[in-house]
N, C-alpha and C positions, 0 to 999 in steps of 0.2 A: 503525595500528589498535591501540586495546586491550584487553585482555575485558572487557564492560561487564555489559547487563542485557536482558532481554527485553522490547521494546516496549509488552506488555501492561502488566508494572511501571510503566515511564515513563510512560503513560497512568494506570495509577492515581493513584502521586502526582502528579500535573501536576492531575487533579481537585481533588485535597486541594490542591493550591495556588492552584486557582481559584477556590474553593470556600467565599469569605469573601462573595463575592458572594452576596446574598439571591435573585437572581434562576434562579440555578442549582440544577437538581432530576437526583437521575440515578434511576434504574432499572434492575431488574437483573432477569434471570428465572433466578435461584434458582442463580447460576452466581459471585457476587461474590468470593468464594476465588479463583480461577480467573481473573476479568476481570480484579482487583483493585482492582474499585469500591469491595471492602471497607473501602481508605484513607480513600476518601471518605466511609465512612458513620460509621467511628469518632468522625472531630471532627464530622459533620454528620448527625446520626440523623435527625434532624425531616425534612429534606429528601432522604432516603432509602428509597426502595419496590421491596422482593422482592417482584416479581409473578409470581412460582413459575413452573413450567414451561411459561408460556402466551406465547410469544414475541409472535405475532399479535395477542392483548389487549394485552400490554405496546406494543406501535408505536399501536393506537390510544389509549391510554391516555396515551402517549407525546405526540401529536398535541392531543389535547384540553387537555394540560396547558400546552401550549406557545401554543396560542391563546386561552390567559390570561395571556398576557406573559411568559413563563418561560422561559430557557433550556435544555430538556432533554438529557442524555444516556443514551438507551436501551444497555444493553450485554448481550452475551450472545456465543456463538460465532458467527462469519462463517456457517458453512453455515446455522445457525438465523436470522441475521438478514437477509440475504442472501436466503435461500432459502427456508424455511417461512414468513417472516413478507414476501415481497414483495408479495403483494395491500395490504396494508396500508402500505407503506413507498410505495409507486404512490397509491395512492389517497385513503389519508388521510395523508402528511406532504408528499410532494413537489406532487403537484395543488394544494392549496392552498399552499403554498412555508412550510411551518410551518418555527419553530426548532427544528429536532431535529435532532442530533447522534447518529449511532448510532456506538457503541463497537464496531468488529465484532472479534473479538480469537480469536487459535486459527486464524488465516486458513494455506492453502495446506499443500502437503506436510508439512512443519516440524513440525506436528500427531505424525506419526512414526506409534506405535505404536495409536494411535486409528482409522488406518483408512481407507479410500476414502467412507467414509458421513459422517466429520466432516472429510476432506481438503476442502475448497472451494476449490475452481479454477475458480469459475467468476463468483467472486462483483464482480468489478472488469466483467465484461461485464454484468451484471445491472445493478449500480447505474448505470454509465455510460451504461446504453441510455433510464434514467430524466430527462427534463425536468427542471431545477430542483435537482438534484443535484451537487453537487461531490463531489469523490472524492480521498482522498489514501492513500499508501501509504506512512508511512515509513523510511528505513534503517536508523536506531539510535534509541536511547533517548534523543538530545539531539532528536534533530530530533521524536521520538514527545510530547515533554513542548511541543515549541515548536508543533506542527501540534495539536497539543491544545486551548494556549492560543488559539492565531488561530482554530479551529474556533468556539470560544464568542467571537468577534468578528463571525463573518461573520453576516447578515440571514438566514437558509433552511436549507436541510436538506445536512448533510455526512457521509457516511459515512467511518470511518478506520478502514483497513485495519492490525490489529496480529498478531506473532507469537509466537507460545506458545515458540519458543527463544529461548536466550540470545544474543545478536549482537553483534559487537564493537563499541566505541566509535569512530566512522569522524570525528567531527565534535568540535572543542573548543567546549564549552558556552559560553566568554565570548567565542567569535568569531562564529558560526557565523550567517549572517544565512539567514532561512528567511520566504520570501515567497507565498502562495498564487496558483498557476498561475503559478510561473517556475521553471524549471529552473536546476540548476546544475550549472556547467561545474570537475571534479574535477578534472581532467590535461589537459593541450594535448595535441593530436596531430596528423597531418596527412595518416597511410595511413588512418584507418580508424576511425570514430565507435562505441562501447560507448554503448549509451542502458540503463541501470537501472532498476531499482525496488524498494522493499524488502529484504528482506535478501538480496537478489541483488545490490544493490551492493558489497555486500563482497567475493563473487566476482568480480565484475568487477575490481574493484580487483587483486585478485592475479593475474587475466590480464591485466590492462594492463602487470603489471612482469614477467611471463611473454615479453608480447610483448616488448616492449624489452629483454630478454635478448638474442633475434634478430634485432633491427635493427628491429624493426617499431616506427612512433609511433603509439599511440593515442590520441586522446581519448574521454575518458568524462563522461559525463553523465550526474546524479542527476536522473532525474523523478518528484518525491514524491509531483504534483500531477496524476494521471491525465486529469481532466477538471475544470477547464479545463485541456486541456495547453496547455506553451509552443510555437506553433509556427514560431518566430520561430528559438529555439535547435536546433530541428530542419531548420530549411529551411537556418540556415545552416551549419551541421556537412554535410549534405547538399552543399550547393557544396562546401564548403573542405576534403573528406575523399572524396568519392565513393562511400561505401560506409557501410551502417551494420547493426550488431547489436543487438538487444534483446534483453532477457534481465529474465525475472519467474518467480515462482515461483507461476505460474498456468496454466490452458489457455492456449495461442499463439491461439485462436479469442475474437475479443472481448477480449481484455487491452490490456497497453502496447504487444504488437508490431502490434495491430490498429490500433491509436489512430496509431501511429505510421505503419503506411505512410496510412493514409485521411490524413494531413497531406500524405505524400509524394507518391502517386500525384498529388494533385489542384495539388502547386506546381513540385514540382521530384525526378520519379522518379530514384531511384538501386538500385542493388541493395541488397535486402535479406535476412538470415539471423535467425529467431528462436529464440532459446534460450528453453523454457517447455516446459510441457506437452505431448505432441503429443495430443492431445487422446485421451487416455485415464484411466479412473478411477484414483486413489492404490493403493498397496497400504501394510500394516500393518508396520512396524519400525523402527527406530532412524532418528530422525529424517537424522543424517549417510547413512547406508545408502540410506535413501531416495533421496534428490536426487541421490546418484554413479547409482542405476538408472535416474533418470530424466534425465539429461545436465543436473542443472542446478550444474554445477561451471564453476570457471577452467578445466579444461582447456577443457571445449566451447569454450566462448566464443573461445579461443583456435582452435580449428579450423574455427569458423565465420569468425572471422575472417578468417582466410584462404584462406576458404571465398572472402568479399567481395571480398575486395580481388584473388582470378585474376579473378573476372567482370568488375573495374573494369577492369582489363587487357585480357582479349579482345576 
């Protein structure tokens, strides 16, 4: 890993990089500093609309534009888009399967000092419960620019989940193959399957070599792609490991741990442990400060592990 850049970044420029395209319009509600749609609006003004602090306008504005042939990107923070603007993201982008892309950026604890009111932990169980909706969640800033690009590929409505901290660089840019709804497999292992998401993979990554200090093999899995998930990479981690952790930097209610066992239960149950919110509101401070209060660290991961793997035993 190396110090990279904050997903929200990587999503700005990856705009600006797709953004030769005539067909691409973004929007922003009065937040482009902060999203950093700003990149985008520098080389492309024309095709640029601050629609001030009206989220809800902005999604159907959003919609209407996009059922003029347009590829839209709505952006503003996750709890605002997510959450004040769901009537609208329900009713007028996904019902009708419009191309809108929302930018949701500022997503999960990581927020820090801003608060339980712009924390949004809840926002991956909203969009996923919506029809017509894909959902991704990036790790780092290569995969946030490449889920960017393939977002303005797909036909319908993609929500992408980005984070207002800086996150290390986990993926080389001239390798790194990035596939919508497939998982990928980071480390072999064979006691015990780490399923990720976002900037929760990076802690993974450092309890995966935590465990293998102690003998323990892990594998870890990146799942960028919340909904459609892969459940192919999860039924077989599941056989071949017997035990599995998730770990998001969201509510455990409706998230990746939820999505994950509803694969499990219904093909091939194994025990499971979720590292994530235990379904309480954020509190205000330093974003590292945060996540140590609320277990979303390698240590956890590391003692839920072996949390998994006595019950695979008994």
């Amino acid at each position: 890993m190396s110090k990279g850049i904050a997903t929200r970044e990587a999503y700005g420029n990856a705009l600006a990089e797709i953004g030769a395209d005539p067909r691409i319009v973004v929007l922003d509600a009065d937040l482009s500093k902060s999203t950093k749609t700003d990149v985008f609006k520098k080389q492309y003004p024309e095709r640029f609309i601050n629609m001030g602090i009206a989220e809800s306008n902005m999604m159907a504005v959003a919609a209407g534009i996009a059922s003029c042939g347009k590829i839209v990107f709505a952006s503003t923070f996750a709890m605002f888009a997510a959450g004040r603007a769901f009537e609208q993201v329900r009713n007028s982008i996904c019902y009708p399967a419009l191309n809108v892309k929302i930018g949701a950026t500022h997503a999960g604890l990581t927020v820090g000092e801003d608060g339980a009111s712009h924390q949004s932990i809840e926002d991956i169980a909203l969009m996923r419960s919506v029809p017509n909706m894909t959902v991704i969640s990036p790790a780092d800033g290569v995969e946030a620019r490449l889920a960017t690009i393939a977002a303005a590929k797909i036909d319908g409505p993609v929500y992408l989940r980005f984070s207002r901290m800086t996150s290390p660089i986990l993926f080389d840019e001239n390798t790194y193959k990035f596939e919508v709804g497939k998982g990928v497999t980071l480390t072999e292992g064979n006691d015990v399957t780490i399923i990720a998401t976002g900037y929760m993979v990076s802690e993974a990554i450092n309890a995966v070599e935590m465990l293998k200090s102690e003998g323990i093999s892990a594998r870890l899995i990146n799942i960028h792609t919340i909904k459609p998930i892969d459940k192919d990479i999860i039924i077989n981690a599941a056989k071949e490991t017997g035990a599995i952790v998730t770990c998001e930097e969201h509510n455990v209610f409706g998230g990746l741990g939820s999505a994950v066992a509803e694969v499990l239960v219904e093909n091939y149950p194994v025990p499971v442990r979720m590292v994530g919110v235990q379904d309480k509101f954020g509190k205000s401070g330093k974003a590292q400060d945060v996540m140590k209060l609320y277990g979303l660290t390698a240590e956890n991961i590391v003692a839920k592990a072996k949390e998994v793997i006595a019950m695979k035993k008994a």
